[in-house]
C-alpha positions in Angstrom: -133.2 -133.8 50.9 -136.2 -135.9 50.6 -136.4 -139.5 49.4 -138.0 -137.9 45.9 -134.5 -135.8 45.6 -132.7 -136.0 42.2 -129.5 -135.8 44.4 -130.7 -139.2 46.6 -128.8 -141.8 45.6 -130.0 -145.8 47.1 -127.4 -148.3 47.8 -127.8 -151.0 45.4 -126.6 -154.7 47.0 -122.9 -155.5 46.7 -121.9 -152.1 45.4 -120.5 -149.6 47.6 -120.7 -146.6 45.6 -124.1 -144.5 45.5 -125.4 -145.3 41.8 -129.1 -144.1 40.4 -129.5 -146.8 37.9 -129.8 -144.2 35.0 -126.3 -144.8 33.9 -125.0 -147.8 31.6 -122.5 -150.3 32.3 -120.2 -148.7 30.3 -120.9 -144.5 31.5 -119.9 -146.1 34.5 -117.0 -147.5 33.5 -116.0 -144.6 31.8 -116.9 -142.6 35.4 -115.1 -144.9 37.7 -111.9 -144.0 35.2 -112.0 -140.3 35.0 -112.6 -140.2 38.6 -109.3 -141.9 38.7 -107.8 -139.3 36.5 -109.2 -136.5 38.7 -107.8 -138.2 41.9 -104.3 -137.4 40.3 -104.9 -134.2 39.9 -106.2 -133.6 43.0 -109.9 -132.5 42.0 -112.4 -134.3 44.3 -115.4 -135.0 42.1 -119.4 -135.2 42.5 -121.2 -137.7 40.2 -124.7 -136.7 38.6 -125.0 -133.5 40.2 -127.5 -130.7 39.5 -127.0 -127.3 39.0 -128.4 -124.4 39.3 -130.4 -124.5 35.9 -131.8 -127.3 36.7 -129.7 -129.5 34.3 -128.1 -132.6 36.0 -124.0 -132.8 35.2 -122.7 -136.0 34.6 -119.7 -134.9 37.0 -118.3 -131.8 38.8 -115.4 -131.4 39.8 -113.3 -129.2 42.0 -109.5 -129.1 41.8 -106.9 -127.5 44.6 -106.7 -123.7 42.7 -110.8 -123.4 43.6 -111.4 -124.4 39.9 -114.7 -126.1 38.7 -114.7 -128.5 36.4 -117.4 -130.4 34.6 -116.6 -133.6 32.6 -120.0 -135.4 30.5 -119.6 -138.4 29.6 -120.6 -140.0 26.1 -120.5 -143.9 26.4 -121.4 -144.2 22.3 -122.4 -141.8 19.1 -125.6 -142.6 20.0 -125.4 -140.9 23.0 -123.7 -138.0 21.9 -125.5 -137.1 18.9 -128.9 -137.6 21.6 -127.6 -134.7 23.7 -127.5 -131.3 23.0 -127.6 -129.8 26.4 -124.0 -129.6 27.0 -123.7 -125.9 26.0 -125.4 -125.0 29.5 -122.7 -126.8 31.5 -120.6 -123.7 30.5 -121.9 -121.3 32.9 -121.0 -123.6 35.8 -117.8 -124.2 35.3 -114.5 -123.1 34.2 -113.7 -126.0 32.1 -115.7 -128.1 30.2 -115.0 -131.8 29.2 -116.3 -134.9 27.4 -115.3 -137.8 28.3 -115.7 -141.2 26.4 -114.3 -144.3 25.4 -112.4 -145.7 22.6 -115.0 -147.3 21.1 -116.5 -143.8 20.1 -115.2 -141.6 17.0 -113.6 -138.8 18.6 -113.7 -136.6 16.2 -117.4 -135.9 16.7 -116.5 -134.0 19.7 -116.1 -130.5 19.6 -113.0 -128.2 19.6 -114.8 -126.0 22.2 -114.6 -128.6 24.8 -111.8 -130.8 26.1 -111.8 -134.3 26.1 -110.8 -137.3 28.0 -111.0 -140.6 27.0 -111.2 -143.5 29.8 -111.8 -146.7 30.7 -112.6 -148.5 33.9 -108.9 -148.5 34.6 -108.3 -144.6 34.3 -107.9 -142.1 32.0 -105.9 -139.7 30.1 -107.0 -135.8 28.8 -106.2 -136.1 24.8 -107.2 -131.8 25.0 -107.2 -130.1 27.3 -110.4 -127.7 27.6 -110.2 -124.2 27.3 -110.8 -121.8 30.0 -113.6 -119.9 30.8 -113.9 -118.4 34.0 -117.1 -118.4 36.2 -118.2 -115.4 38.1 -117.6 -115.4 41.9 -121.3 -115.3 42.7 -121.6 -118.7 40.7 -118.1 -120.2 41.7 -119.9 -119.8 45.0 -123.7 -121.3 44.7 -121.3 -124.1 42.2 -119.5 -125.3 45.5 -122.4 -124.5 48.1 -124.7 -126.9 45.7 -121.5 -129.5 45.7 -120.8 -129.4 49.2 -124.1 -129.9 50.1 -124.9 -132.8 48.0 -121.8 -134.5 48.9 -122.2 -134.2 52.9 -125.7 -135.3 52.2 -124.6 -138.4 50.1 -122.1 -139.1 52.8 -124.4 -138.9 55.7 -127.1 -141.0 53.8 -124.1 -143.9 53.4 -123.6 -143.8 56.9 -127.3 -143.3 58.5 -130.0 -144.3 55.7 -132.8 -142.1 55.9 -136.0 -143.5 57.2 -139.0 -143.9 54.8 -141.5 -141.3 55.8 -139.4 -139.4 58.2 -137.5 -136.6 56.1 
């Protein structure tokens, strides 16, 4: 990965989990929640990771059956009714959520997705999102692409890359 990589993540002072800075105080709060939520469940989960279309997913996740899971996350209406990319996210996983937080109607989300709602604290699927299974040739570049980025991000935590050298 290079230092211009939409996977590279800096360490910002104080915090010790990778963040971009593209994400709002609340997305994150909403984040740090259903990551909670997908701890119990036993899904280990990659933040702001993109996929093979070239469209970056707020959060994919992959539980202990092999299953894929991506959750986006809609901090406000605002944000929501901005977006309109989340059809895509279907052909990488086999579930698709949003997930938000009580402070947005959630009755503007649609049927076709499931839906979490969280706070910083955790969270708690309201419905549950219906299944669509992924071809094996994508379950396969889905969890090559997440593996990959998540060694990398853990390598990177624990040797920084030098400017100028990768």
């Amino acid at each position: 990965m290079s230092e211009h990589d939409p996977d590279r993540f800096a360490l910002k002072a104080g915090i010790e989990a990778p963040v971009d800075g593209r994400q709002s105080a609340a997305a994150m709060e909403i984040r740090r929640g259903v990551g909670r939520l997908l701890r119990r469940l036993a899904f280990a989960m990659v933040p702001e990771l993109t996929l093979a279309s070239g469209r970056r997913a707020d959060i994919v996740a992959v539980g202990p059956k092999s299953e894929i899971w991506i959750v986006e996350i809609k901090s406000s209406l605002a944000d929501f009714r901005a977006d309109h990319k989340w059809p895509d996210y279907r052909a990488h996983c086999d579930r698709l959520f949003f997930a938000t937080r009580a402070e947005v109607p959630l009755e503007v989300f649609p049927e076709a997705a499931g839906l979490i709602l969280a706070d910083t604290f955790g969270a708690e699927i309201l419905r549950e999102a219906p299944e669509h299974r992924i071809a094996g040739a994508t379950r396969k570049q889905v969890m090559l692409r997440l593996a990959q980025v998540a060694a990398g991000r853990l390598h990177d935590l624990e040797d920084p890359p030098l400017a100028g050298l990768i």
